[in-house]
N, C-alpha and C positions, 0 to 999 in steps of 0.2 A: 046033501051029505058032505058034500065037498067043505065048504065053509064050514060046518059042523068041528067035522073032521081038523080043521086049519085052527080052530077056538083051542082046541082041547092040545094040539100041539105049543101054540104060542102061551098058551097060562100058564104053565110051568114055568117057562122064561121070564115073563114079566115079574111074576113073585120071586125070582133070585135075583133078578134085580133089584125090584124095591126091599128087597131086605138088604143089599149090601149098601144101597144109600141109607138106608136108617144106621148102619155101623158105621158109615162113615162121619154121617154126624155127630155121632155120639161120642167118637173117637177126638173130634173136634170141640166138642164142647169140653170132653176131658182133659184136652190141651190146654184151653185158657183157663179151665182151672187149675191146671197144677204149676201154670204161668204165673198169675194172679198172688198164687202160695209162695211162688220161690220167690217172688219181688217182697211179701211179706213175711219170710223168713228173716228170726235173725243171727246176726255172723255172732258166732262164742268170741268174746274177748276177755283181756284182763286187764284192769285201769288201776290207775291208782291215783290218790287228790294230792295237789298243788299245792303243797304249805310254803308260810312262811316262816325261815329260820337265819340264823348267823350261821356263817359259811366262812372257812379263812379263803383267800385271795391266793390261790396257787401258778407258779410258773413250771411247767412240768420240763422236763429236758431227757436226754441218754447222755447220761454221767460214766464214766470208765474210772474205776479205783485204781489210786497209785500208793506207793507205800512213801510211807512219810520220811524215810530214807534208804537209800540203797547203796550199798558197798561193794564192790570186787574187790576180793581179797588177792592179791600178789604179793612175792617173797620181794624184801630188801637184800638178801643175799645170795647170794649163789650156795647149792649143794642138792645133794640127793635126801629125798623126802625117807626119815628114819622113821616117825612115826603118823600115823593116823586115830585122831581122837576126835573126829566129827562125823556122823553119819550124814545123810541125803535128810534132809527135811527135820535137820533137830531144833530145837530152842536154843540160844545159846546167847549168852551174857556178855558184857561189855568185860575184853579184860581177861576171858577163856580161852586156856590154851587150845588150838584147832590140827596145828600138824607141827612138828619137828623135826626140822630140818641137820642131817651129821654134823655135829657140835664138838669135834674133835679137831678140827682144823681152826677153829674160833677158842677155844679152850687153849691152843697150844699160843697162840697168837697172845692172848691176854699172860699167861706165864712169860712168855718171852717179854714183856711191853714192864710186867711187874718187875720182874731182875732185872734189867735197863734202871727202874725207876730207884732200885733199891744201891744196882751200883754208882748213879750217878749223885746219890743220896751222901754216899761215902765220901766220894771224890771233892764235892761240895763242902762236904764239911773241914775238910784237910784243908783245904783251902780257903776257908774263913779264918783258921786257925794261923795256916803264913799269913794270911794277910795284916790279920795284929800283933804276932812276931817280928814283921816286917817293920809294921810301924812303930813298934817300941825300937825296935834297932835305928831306925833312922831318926827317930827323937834323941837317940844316943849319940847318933853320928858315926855309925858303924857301917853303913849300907847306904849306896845314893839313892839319890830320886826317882834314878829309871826302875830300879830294883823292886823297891815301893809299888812305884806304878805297876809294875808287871804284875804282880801279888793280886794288887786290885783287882786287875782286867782279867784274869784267873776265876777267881770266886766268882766276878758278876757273870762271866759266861757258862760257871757250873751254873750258876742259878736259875737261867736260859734256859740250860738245858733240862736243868727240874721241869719247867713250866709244861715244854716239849715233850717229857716222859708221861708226866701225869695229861697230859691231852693225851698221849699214845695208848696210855692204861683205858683212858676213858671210852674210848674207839676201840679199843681190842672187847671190851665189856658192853657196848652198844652192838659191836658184832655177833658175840656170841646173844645176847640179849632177842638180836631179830632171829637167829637160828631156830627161837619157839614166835610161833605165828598164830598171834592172839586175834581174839574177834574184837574188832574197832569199836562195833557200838552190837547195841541186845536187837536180838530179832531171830527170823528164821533164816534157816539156813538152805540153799539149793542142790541142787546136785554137786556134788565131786567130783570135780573132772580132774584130778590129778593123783593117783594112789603112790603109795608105796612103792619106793624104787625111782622112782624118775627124780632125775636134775634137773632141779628150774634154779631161776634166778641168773641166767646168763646173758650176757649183752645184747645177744640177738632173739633173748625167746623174753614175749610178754604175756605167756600163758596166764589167764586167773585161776587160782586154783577154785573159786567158789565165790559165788554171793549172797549177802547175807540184806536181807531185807527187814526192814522194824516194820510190822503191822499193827500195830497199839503207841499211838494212835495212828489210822491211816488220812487218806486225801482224797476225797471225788472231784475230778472235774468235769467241768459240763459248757455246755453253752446256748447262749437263749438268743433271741433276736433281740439287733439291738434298741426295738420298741420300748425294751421292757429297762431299759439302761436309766434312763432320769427316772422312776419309781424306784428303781434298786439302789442310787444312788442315796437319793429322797430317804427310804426308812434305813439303810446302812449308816445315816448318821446320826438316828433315835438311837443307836443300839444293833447288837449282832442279831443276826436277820438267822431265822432258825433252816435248816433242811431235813428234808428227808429221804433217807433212801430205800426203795423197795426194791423186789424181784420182779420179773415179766410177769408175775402170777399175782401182782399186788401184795404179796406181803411185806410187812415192815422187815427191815434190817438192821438200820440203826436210825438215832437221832443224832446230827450234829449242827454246827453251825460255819456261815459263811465265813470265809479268813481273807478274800482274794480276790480283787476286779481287776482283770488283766488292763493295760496302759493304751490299748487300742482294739477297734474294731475291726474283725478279721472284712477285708474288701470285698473277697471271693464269696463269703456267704453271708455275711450281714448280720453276722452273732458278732456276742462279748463272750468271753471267756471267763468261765467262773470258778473258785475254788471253795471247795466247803473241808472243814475236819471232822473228823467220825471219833469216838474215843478205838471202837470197835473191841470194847470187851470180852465179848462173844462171838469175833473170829467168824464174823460173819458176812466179812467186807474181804474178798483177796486179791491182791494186788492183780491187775490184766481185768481182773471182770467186768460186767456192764452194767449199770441199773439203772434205776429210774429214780432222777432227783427230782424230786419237785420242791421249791423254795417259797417259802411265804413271806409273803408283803403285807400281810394285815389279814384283817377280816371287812363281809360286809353286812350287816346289819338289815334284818326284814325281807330279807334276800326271798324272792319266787323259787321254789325247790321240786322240780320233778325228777323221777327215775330219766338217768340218758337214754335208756330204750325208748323211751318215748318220744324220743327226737327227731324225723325220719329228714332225708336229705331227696329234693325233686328238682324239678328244673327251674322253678324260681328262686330255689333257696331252702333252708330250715321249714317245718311245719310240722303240726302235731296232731291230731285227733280228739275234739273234745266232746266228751258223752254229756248232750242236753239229758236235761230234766224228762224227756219224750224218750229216751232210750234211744236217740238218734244220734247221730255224730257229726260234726262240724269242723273242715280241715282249714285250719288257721295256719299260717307264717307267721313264725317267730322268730325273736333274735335270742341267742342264747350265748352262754360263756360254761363251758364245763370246770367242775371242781371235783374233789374229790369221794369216792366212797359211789361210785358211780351214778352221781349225783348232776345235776345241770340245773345252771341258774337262769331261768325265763328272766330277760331283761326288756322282750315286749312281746304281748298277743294270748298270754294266759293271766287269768287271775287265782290268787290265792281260795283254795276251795272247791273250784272247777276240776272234774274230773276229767283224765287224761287217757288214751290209749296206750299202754306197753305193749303189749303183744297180739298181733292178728293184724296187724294193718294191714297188710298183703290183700288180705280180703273186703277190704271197705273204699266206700267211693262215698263222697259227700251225700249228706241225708241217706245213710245205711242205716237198717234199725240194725241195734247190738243186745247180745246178750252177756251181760258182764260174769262173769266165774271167778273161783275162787282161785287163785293161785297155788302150784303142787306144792307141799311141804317141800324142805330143803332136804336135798337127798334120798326123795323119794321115788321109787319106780315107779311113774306115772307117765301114759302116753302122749305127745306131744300135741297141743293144741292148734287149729290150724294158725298157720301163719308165725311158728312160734321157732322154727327151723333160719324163717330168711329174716326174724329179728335177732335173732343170736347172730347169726351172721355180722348185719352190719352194728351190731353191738361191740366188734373189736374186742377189747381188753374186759368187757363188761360177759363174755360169755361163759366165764369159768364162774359168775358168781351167780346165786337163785334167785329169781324175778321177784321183787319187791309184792307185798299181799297186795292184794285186790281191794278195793276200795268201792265201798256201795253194791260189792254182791250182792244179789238176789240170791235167796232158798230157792 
């Protein structure tokens, strides 16, 4: 009975046993299946293929615009500012009255300088008149010599004095002339720093009332390493070497051309110093701002062309992601040269027609299968693909614009 009894208590035990080992296998065998599956899963990317095109040969730089002239305007005379005919930021012409300065202490000065000229006018002429009185008398024998003489030296020092009245006139008329304070050359015009009322023009004050800047045409300068000095040299003597200038955001500003190779190489940083002119018709260049020059030295010809996203930076260097024909990928080291339009030129490790990785690399390791996707429309609200977060990233300047289409989608 005993033993019986012992049977019927341990059976139940044994079968909750062997059932929990039959679930543990099973749980086990499920694991290396969904192992199996995530090693055969593949990562969503978006590629795009390797042409070859003509590219121009760009030197990019941070260019700062300067105005292609600048004036402070200061008074030549002394007085108190009578009028004001310039606002804060007008246009104003070469030759345009700006402010006017009290013109009645120059007004009176030129009256006084004109009656001087007009009595001395007089005096002169009485005295040309003895003077051939004179000399008919002394032909007569009437008057000596010294008498003569005197007559002379009479007339020639009115005539002196003419000379000295009319410079006096001319200077009384240049003074009231700077009393109106014209603009020297066309441009805009800055703040006002001196209104109405106040006396400038005095020996110890060299307030500027204003300056007036020409931005048509304006000036970038810039500076490159000076690598790049005997090619700039090189085509600055085919011909003017074109520039251009954009915003941080890539857009165009204007087109101009180089005018200017500074005489030496800055020691401290190993640039040249460059100047370019804008015509800047469109007021889109202003004086202090910064942008982005980039100067062309040519083109090159059959150039390898990928999207720069597809560029990634490791510990050997440059490499890329190339999607074999197996829908696998392959991470090559390349050399590259960046151009424009967020463009990059494979100069070794991809060939023309090979497709490329842009986005999702984050997620791939050599022999990854991939699954290639179409690229979002531009401007469309679409959720971010994996890995598509840490390419914008190191896309820099490349993240404001929409990932180039996809190349060999799959439906």
């Amino acid at each position: 009975m005993t033993t019986h009894a012992s049977k019927q208590v341990l059976w139940p035990l044994f079968r909750d046993i062997a059932a929990a080992a039959l679930c543990l296998v099973a749980l086990a065998a499920c694991s290396r299946a969904d192992g199996k599956d995530a090693k055969r899963r593949a990562v969503p990317v978006l590629a795009a293929e390797a042409r070859n095109m003509t590219v121009p040969i760009l030197v990019q730089a941070v260019g700062n615009v300067e105005a292609y002239a600048s004036v402070s305007v200061k008074p030549q005379v002394t007085g108190a500012i009578a009028k004001q005919l310039v606002r804060d930021g007008q246009d104003v012409v070469e030759g345009q009255p700006l402010f006017i300065i009290d013109q009645r202490t120059y007004q009176a000065s030129l009256h006084q300088a004109q009656a001087q000229l007009q009595k001395d006018q007089a005096q002169a002429a009485k005295a040309e008149d003895d003077m051939r009185r004179f000399q008919t008398l002394f032909d007569q024998g009437v008057v000596s010599r010294d008498q003569l003489e005197q007559m002379q030296t009479n007339a020639h020092a009115l005539r002196a004095s003419l000379a000295l009245d009319r410079a006096q006139v001319e200077q009384a008329r240049l003074q009231l002339e700077y009393a109106t304070i014209r603009a020297p050359i066309s441009g805009r015009a800055g703040h006002v720093l001196v209104q109405i009322g106040n006396v400038v023009g005095k020996s110890n004050d060299d307030r500027t009332l204003l300056v007036i800047n020409q931005i048509e045409p304006v000036f970038v300068t810039f500076a490159v390493p000076e690598a790049h000095l005997p090619a700039i040299q090189k085509m600055s003597a085919q011909g003017p070497l074109a520039v251009e200038a954009r915003s941080g955001e890539g857009e165009t500003l204007d087109l101009g051309r180089l005018t200017s190779i500074d005489n030496s190489v800055d020691k401290t940083t190993g640039t040249i110093r460059l100047k370019a002119e804008f015509p800047n018709r469109d007021r889109r260049l202003w004086p202090g701002q910064f942008v982005r020059a980039f100067l062309k030295l040519g083109q090159r010809e059959n150039a390898v062309v990928v999207p720069a996203q597809a560029v990634q930076n490791g510990a050997n260097g440059q490499f890329v992601f190339v999607v074999r024909d197996d829908l696998t990928v392959d991470m090559r080291e390349v050399a590259s040269t960046p151009v424009q339009d967020q463009q990059t030129i494979i100069d070794r490790g991809v060939k023309a027609g090979e497709k490329v990785v842009i986005d999702g690399q984050i997620m791939l390791v050599p022999g990854a299968a991939v699954e290639i996707r179409h690229a979002p429309a531009a401007g469309a609200a679409q959720p971010a693909q994996p890995g598509q977060a840490n390419a914008t990233a190191r896309s820099g300047d490349n993240a404001s614009q929409p990932a180039p289409a996809a190349a060999g989608a799959r439906p």
